[in-house]
N, C-alpha and C positions, 0 to 999 in steps of 0.2 A: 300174249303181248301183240299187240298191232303192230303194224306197218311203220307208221310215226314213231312209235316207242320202242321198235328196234333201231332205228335209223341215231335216233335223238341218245340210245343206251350207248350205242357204238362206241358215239363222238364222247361223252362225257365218261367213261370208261378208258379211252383212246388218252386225253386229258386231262384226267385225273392221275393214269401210270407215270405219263409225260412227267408233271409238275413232280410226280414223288421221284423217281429217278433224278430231274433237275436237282432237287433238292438234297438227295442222297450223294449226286455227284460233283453238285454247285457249278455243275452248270444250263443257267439259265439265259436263255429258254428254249433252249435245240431239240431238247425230246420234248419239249410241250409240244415244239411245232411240228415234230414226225410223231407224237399218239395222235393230233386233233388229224393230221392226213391221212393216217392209217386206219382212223377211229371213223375218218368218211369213206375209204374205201371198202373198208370190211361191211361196213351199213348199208355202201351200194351192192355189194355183191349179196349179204344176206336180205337185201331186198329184193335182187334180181332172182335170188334162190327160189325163194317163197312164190314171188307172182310169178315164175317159170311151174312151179308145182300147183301153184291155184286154177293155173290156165289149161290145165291136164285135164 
């Protein structure tokens, strides 16, 4: 998987938890909006991962 398609896996994984927990807990949409933040920060970090190991 590419660069983009971990970034873009992240978010919609992040996102997709979100809405099912909302939905499990009814409450919407407070874990949508912390998996889509965490779902970006995990994609910056396993992006920084990667191009930190590409650039070795």
């Amino acid at each position: 998987m590419g660069l983009g398609g971990l970034l873009v896996g992240a978010i919609v994984v992040g996102t997709l938890l979100g809405l099912w927990i909302d939905s499990a807990a009814g409450t919407s949409p407070a874990f949508t909006v912390v998996g889509v933040f965490l779902g970006m920060a995990l994609g910056a970090l396993g992006f920084a991962v990667r191009v930190r190991a590409a650039s070795r």
